[in-house]
PDB file of the backbone (N, CA, C, O) and the ligand in Angstrom, with CONECT records:
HET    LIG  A 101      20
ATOM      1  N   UNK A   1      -9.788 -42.002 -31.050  1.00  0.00           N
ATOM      2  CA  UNK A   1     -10.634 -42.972 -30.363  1.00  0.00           C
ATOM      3  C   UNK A   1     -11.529 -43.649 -31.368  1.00  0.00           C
ATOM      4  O   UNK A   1     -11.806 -43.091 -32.430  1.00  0.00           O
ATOM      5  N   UNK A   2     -11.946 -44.744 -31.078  1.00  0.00           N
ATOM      6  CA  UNK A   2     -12.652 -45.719 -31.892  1.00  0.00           C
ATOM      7  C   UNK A   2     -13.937 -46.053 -31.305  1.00  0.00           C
ATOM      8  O   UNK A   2     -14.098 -46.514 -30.176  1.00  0.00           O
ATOM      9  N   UNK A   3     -14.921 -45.762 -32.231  1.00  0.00           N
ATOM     10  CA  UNK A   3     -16.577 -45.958 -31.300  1.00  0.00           C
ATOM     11  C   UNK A   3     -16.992 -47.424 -31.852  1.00  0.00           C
ATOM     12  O   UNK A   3     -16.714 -47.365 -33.050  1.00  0.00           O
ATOM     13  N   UNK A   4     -17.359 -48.322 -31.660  1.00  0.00           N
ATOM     14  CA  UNK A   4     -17.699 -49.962 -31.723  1.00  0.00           C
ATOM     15  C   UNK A   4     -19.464 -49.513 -32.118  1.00  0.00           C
ATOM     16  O   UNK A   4     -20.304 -49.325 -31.238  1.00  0.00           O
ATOM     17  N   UNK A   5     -19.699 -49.424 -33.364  1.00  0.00           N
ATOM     18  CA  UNK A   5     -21.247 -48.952 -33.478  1.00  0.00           C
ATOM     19  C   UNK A   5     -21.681 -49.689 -34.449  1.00  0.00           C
ATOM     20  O   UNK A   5     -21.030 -50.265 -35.321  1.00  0.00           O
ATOM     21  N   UNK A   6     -23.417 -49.638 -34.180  1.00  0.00           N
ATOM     22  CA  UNK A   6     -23.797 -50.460 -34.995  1.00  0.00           C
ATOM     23  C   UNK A   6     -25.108 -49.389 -35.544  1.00  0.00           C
ATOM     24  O   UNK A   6     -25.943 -49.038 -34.710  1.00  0.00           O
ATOM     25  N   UNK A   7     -25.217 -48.913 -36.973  1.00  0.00           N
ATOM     26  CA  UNK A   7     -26.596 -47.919 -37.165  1.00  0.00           C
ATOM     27  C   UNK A   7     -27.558 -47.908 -36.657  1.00  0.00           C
ATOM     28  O   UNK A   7     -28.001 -46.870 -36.165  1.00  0.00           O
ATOM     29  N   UNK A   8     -28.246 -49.152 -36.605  1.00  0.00           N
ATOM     30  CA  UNK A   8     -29.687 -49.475 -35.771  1.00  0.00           C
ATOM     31  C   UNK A   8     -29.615 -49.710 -34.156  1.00  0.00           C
ATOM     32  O   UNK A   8     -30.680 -49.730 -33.538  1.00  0.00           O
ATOM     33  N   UNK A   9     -28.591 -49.857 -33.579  1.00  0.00           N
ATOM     34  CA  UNK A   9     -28.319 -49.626 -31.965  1.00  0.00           C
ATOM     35  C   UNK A   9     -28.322 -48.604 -31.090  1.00  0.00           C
ATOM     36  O   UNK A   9     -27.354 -47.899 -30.805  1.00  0.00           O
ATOM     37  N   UNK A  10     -29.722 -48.508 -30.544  1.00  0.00           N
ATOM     38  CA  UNK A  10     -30.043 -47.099 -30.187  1.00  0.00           C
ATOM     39  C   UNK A  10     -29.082 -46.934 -28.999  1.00  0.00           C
ATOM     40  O   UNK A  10     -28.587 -45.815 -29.133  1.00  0.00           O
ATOM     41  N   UNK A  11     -28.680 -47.413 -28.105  1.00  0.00           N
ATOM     42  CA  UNK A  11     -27.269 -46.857 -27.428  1.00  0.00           C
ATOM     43  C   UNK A  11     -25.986 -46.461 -28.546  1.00  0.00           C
ATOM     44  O   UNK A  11     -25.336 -45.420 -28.638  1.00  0.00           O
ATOM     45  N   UNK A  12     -25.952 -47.052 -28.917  1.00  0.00           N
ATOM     46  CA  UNK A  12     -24.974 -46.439 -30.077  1.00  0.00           C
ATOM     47  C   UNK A  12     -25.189 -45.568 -30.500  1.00  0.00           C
ATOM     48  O   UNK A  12     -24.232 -44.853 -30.798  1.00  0.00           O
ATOM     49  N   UNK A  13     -26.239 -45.204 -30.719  1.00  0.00           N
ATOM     50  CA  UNK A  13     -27.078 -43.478 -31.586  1.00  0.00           C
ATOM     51  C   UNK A  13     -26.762 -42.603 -30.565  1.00  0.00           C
ATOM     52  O   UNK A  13     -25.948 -41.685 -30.665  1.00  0.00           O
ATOM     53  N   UNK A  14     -27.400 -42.884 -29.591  1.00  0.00           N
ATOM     54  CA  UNK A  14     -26.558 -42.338 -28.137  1.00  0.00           C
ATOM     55  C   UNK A  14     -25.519 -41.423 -27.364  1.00  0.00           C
ATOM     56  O   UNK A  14     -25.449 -40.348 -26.769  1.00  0.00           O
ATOM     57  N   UNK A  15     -24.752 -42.523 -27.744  1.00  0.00           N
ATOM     58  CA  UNK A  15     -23.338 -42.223 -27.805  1.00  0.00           C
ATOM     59  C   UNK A  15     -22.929 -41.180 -28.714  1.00  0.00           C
ATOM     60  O   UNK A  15     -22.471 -40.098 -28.348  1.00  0.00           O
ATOM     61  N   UNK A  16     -23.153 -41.632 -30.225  1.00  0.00           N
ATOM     62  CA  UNK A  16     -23.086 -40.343 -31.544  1.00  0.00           C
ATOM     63  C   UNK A  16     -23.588 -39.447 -31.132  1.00  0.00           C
ATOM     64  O   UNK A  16     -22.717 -38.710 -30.671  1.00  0.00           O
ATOM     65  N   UNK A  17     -24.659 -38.988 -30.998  1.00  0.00           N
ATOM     66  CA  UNK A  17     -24.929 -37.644 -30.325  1.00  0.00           C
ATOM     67  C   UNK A  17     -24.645 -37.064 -29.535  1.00  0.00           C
ATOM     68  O   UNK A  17     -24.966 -35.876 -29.497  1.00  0.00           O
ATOM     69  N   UNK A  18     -23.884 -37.676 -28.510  1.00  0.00           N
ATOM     70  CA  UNK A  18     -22.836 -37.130 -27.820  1.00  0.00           C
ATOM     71  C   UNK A  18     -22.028 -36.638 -28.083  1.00  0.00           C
ATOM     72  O   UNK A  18     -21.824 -35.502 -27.654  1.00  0.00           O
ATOM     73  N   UNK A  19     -21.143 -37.290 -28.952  1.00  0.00           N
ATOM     74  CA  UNK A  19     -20.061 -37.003 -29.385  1.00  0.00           C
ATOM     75  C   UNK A  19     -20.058 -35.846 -30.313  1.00  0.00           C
ATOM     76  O   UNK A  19     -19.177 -35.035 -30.596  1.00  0.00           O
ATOM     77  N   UNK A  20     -21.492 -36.017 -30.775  1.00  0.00           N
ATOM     78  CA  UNK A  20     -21.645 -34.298 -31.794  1.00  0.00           C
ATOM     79  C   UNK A  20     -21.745 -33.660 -31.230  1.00  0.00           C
ATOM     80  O   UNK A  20     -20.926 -32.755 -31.397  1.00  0.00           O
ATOM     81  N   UNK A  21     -22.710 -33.457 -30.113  1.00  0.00           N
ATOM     82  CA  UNK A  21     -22.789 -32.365 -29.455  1.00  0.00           C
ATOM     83  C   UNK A  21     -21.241 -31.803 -28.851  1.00  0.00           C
ATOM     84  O   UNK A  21     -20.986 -30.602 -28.750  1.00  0.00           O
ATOM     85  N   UNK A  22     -20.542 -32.597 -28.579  1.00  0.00           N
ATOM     86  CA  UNK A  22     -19.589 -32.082 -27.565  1.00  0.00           C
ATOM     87  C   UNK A  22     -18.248 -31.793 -28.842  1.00  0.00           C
ATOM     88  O   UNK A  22     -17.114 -31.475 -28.484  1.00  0.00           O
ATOM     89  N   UNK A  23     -18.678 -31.990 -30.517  1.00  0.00           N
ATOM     90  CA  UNK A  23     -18.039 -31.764 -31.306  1.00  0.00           C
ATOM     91  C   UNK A  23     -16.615 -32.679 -31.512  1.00  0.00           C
ATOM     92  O   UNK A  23     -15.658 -32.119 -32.047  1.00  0.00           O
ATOM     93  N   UNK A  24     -16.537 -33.601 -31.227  1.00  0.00           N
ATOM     94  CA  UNK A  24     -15.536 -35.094 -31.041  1.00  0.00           C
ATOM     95  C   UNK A  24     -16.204 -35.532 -32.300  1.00  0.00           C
ATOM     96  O   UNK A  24     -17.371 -35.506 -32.692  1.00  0.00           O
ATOM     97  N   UNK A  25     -15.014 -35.964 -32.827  1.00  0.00           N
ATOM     98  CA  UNK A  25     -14.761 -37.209 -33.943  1.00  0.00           C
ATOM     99  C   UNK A  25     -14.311 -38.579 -33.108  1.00  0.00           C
ATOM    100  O   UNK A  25     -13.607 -38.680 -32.104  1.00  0.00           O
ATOM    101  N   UNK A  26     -14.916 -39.493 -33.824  1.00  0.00           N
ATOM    102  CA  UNK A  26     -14.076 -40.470 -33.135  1.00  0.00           C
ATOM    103  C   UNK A  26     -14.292 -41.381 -34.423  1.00  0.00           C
ATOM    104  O   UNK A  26     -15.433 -41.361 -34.885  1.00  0.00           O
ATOM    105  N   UNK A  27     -13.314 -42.205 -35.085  1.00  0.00           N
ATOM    106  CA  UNK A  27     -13.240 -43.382 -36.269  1.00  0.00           C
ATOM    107  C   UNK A  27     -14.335 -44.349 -35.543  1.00  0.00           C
ATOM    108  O   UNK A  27     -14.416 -44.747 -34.381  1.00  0.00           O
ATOM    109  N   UNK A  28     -15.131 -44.562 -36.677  1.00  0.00           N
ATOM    110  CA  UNK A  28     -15.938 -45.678 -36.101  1.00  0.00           C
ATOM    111  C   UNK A  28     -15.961 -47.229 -36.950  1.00  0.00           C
ATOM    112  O   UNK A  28     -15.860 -47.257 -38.176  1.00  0.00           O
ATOM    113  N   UNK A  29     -16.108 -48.497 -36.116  1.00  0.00           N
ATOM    114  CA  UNK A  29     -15.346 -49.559 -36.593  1.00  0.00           C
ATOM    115  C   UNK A  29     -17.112 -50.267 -36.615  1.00  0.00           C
ATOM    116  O   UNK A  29     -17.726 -50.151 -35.555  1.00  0.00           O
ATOM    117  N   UNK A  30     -17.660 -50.786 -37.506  1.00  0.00           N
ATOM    118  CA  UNK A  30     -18.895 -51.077 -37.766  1.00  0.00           C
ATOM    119  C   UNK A  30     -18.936 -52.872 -37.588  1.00  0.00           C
ATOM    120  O   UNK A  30     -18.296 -53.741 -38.180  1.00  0.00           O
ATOM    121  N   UNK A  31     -20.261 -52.982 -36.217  1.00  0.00           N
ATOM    122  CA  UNK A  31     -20.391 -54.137 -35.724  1.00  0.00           C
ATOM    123  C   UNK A  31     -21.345 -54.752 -35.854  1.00  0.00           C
ATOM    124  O   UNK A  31     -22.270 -54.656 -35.048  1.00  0.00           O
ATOM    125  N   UNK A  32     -21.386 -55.555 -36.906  1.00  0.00           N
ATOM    126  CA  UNK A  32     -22.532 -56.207 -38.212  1.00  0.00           C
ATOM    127  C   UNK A  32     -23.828 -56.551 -37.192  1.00  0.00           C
ATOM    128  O   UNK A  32     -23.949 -57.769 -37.323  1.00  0.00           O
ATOM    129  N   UNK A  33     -24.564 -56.227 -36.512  1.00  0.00           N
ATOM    130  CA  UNK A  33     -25.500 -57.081 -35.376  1.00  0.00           C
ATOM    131  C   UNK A  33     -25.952 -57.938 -36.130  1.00  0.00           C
ATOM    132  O   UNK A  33     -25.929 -59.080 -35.670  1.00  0.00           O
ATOM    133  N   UNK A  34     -26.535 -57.758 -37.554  1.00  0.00           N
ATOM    134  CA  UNK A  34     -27.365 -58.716 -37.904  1.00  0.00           C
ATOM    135  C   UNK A  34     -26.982 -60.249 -38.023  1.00  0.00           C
ATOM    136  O   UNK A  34     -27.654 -61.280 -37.977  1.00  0.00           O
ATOM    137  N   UNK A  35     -25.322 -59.927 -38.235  1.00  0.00           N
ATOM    138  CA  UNK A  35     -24.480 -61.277 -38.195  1.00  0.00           C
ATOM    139  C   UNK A  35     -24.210 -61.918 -37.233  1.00  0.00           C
ATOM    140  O   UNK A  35     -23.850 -63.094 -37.264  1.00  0.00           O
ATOM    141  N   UNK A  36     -24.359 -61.168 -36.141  1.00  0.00           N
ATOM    142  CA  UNK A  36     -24.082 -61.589 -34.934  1.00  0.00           C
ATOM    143  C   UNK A  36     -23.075 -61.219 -34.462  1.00  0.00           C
ATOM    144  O   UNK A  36     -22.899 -61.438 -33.264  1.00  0.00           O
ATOM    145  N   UNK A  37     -22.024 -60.504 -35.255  1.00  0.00           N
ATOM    146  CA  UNK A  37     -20.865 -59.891 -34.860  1.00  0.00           C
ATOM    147  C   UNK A  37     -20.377 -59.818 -33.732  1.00  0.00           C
ATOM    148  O   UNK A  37     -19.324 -60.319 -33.339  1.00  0.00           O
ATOM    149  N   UNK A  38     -21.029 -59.269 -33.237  1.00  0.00           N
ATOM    150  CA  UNK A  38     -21.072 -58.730 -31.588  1.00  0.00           C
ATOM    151  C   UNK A  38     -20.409 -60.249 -30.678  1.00  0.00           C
ATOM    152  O   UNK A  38     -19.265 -60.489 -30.292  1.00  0.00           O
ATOM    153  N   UNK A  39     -21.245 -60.781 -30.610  1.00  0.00           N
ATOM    154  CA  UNK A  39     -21.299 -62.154 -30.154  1.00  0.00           C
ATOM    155  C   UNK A  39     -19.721 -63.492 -30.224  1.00  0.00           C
ATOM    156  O   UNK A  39     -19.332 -64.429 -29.527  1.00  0.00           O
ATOM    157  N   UNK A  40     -19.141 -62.591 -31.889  1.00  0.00           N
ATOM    158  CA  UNK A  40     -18.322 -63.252 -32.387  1.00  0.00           C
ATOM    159  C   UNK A  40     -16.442 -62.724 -31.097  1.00  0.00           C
ATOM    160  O   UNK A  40     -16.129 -61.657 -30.568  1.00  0.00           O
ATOM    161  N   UNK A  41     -15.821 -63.930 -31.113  1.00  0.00           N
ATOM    162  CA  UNK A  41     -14.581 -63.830 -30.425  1.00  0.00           C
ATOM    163  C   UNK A  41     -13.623 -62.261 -30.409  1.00  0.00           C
ATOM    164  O   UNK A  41     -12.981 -61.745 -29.494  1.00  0.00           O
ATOM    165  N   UNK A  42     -13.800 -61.932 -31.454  1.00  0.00           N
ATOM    166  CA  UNK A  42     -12.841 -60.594 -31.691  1.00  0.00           C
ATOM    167  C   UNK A  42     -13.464 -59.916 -30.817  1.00  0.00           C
ATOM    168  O   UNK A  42     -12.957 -59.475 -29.786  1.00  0.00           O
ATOM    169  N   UNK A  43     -14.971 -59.742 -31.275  1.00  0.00           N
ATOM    170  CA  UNK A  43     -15.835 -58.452 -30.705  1.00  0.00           C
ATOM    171  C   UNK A  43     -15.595 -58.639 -28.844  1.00  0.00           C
ATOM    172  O   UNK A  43     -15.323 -57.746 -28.041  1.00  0.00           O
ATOM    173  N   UNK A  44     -15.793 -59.991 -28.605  1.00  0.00           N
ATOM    174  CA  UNK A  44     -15.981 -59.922 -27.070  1.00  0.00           C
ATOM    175  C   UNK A  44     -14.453 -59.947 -26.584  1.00  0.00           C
ATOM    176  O   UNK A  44     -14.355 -60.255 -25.397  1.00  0.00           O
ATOM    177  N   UNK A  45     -13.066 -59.656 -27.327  1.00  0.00           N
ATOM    178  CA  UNK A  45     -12.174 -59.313 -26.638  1.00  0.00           C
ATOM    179  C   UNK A  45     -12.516 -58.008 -25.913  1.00  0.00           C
ATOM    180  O   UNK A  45     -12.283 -57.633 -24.764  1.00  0.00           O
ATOM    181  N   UNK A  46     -13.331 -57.264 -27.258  1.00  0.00           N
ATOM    182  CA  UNK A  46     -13.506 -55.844 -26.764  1.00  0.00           C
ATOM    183  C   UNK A  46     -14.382 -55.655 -25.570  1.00  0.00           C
ATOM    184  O   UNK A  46     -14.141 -55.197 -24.453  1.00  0.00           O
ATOM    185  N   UNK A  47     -15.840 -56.302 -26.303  1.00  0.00           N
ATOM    186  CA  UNK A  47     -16.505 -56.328 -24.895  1.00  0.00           C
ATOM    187  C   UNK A  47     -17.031 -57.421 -24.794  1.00  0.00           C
ATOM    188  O   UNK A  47     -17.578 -58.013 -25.723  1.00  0.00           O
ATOM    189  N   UNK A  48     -16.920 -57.850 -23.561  1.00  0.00           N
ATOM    190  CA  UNK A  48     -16.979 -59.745 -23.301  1.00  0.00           C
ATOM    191  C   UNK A  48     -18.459 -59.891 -23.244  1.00  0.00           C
ATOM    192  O   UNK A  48     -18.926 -61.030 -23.235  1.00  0.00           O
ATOM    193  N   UNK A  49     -19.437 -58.600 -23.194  1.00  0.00           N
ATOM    194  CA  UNK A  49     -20.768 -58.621 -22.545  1.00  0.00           C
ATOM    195  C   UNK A  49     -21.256 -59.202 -24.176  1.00  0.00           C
ATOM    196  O   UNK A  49     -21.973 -60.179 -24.391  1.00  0.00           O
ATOM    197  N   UNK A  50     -20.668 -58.332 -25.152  1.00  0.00           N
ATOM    198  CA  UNK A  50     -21.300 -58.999 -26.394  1.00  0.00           C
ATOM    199  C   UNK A  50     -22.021 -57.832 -26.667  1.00  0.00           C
ATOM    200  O   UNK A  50     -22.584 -57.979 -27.752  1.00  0.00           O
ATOM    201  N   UNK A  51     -22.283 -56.630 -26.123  1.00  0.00           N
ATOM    202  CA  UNK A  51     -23.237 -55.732 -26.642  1.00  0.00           C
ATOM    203  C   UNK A  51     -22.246 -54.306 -27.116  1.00  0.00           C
ATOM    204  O   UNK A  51     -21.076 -54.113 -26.783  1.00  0.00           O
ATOM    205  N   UNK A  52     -22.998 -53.529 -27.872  1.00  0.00           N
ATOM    206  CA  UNK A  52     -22.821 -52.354 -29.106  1.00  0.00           C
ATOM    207  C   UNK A  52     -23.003 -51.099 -27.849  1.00  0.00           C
ATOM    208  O   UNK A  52     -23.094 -51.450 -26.673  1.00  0.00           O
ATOM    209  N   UNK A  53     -23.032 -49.990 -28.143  1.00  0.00           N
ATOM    210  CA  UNK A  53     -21.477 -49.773 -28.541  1.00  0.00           C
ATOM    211  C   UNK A  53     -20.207 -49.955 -27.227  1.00  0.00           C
ATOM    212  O   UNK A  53     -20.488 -49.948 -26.028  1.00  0.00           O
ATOM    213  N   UNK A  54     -18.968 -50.094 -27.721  1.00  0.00           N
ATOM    214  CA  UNK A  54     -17.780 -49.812 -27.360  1.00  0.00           C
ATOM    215  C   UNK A  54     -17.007 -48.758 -27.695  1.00  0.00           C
ATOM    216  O   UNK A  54     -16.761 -48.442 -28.859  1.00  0.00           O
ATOM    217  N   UNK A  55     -16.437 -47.949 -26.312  1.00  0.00           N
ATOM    218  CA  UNK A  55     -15.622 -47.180 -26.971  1.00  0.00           C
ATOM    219  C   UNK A  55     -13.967 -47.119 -26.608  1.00  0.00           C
ATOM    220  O   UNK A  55     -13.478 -46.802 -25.524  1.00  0.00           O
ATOM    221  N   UNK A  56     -13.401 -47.438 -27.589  1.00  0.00           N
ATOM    222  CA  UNK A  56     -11.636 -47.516 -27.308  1.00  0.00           C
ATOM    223  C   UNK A  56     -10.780 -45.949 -27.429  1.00  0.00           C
ATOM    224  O   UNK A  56     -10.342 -45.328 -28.398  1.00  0.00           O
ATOM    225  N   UNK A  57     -10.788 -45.744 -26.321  1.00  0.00           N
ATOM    226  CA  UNK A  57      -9.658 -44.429 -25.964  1.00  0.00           C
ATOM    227  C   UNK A  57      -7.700 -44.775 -26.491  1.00  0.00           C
ATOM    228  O   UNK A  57      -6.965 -45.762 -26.449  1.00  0.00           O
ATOM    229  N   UNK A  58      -7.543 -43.264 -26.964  1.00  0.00           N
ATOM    230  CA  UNK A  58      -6.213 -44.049 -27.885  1.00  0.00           C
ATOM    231  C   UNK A  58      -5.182 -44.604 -26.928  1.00  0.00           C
ATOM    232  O   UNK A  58      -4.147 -45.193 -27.241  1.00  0.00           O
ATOM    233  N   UNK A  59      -5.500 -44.402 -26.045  1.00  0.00           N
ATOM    234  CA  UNK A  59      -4.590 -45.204 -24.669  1.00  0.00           C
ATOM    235  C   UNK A  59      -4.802 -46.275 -24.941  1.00  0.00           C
ATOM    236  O   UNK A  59      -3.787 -46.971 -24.923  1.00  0.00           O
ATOM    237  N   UNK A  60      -5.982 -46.938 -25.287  1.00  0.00           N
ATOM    238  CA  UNK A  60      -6.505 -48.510 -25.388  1.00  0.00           C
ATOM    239  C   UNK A  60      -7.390 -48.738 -24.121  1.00  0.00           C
ATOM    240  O   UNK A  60      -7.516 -49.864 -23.641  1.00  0.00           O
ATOM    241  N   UNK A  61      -8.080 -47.487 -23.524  1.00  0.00           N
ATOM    242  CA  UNK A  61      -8.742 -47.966 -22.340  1.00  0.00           C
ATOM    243  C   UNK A  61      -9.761 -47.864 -23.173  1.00  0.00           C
ATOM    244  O   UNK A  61      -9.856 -47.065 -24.104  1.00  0.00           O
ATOM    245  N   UNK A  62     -10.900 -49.062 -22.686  1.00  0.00           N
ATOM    246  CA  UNK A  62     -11.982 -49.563 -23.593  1.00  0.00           C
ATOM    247  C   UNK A  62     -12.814 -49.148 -22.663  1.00  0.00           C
ATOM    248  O   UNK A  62     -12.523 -49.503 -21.520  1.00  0.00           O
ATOM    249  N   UNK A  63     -13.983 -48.354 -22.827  1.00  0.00           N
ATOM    250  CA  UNK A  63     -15.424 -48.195 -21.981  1.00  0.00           C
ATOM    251  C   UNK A  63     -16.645 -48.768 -22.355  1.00  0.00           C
ATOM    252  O   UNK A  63     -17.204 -48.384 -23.382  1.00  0.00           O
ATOM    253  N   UNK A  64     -17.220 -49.808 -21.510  1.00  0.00           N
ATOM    254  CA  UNK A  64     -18.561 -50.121 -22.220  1.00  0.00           C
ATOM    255  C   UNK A  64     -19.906 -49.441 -21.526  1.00  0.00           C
ATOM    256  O   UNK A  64     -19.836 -48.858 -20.444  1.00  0.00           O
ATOM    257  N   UNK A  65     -21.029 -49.570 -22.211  1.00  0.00           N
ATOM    258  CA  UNK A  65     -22.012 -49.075 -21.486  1.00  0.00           C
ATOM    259  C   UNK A  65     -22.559 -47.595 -22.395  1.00  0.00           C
ATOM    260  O   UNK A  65     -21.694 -46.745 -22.185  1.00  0.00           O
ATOM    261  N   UNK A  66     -23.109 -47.303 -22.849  1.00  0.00           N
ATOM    262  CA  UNK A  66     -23.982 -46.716 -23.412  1.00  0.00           C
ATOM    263  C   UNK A  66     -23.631 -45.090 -22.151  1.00  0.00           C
ATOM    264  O   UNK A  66     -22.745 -44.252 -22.321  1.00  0.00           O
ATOM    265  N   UNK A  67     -24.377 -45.117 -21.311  1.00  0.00           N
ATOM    266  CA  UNK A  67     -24.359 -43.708 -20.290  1.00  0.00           C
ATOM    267  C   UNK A  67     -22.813 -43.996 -19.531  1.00  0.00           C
ATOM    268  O   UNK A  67     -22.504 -42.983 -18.904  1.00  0.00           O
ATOM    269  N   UNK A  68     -22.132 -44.697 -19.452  1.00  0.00           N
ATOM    270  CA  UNK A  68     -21.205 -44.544 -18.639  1.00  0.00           C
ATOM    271  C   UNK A  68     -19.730 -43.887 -19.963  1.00  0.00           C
ATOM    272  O   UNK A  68     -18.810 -43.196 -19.527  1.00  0.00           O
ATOM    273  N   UNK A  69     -19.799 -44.230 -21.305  1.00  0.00           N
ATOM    274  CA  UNK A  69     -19.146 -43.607 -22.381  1.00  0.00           C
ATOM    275  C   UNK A  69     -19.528 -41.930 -22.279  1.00  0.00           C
ATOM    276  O   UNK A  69     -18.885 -40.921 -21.993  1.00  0.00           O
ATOM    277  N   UNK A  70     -20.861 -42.202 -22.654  1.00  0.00           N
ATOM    278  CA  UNK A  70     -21.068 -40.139 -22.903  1.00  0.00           C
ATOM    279  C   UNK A  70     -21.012 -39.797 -21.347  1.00  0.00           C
ATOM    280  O   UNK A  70     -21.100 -38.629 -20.968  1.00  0.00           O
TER     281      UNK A  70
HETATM  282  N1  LIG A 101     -26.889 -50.958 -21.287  1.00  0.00           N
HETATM  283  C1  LIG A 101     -26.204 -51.082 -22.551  1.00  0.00           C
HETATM  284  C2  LIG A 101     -27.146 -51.698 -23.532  1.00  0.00           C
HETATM  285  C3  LIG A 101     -26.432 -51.959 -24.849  1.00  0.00           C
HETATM  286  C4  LIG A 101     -27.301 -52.836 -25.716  1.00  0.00           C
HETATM  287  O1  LIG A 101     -28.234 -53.523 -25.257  1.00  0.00           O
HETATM  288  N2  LIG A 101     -26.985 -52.818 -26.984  1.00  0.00           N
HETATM  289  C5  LIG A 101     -27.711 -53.666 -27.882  1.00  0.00           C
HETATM  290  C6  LIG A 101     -27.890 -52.917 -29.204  1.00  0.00           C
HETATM  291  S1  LIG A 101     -28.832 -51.407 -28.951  1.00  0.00           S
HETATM  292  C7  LIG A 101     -26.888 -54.916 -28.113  1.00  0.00           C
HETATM  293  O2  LIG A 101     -25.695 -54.853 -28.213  1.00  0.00           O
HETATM  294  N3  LIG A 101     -27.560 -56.088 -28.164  1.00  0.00           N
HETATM  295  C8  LIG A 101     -26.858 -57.324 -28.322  1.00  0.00           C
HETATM  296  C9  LIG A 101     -27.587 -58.330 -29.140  1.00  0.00           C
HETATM  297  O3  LIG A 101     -28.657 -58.008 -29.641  1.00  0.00           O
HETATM  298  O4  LIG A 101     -27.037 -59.435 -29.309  1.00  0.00           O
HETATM  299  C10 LIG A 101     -25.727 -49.714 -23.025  1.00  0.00           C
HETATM  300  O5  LIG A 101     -26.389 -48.717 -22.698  1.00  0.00           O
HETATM  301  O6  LIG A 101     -24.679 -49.645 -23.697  1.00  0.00           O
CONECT  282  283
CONECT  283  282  284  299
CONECT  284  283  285
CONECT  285  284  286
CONECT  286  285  287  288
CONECT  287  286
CONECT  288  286  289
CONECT  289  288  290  292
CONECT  290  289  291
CONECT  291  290
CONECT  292  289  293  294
CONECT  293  292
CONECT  294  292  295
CONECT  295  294  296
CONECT  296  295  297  298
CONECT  297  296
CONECT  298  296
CONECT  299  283  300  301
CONECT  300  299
CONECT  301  299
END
């Protein structure tokens, strides 16, 4: 699985601590905020809302939302 994170995105921090706690790896794909990344066409295939983090299950089911991921 692939976590859509950005360091300074406290839902994203969030999420990581979740994922430690519950001892999950997941590859993480780094989403420049300061550039605007997020905002940019690729990113909002993932999530159209434009916001950090995303998480892609290896099925390809994508979850957004900060509490609805962990
Ligand atoms: N309710 C969302 C909030 C996510 C959110 O607001 N993320 C911020 C970063 S912490 C973001 O992506 N902001 C978009 C922006 O600043 O353009 C969640 O819990 O995932």
């Amino acid at each position: 699985m692939k976590l859509y994170d950005y360091f300074r995105s406290s839902a994203a921090f969030c999420v990581r601590m979740a994922l430690a706690l519950k001892g999950l790896t997941a590859e993480r794909e780094f989403v420049h905020m300061r550039r605007k990344d997020q905002l940019g066409a690729a990113y909002k295939a993932i999530n159209p809302m434009g916001l950090v983090p995303s998480l892609a299950d290896d099925d390809g089911t994508i979850v957004t939302q900060s509490l609805a991921i962990i």
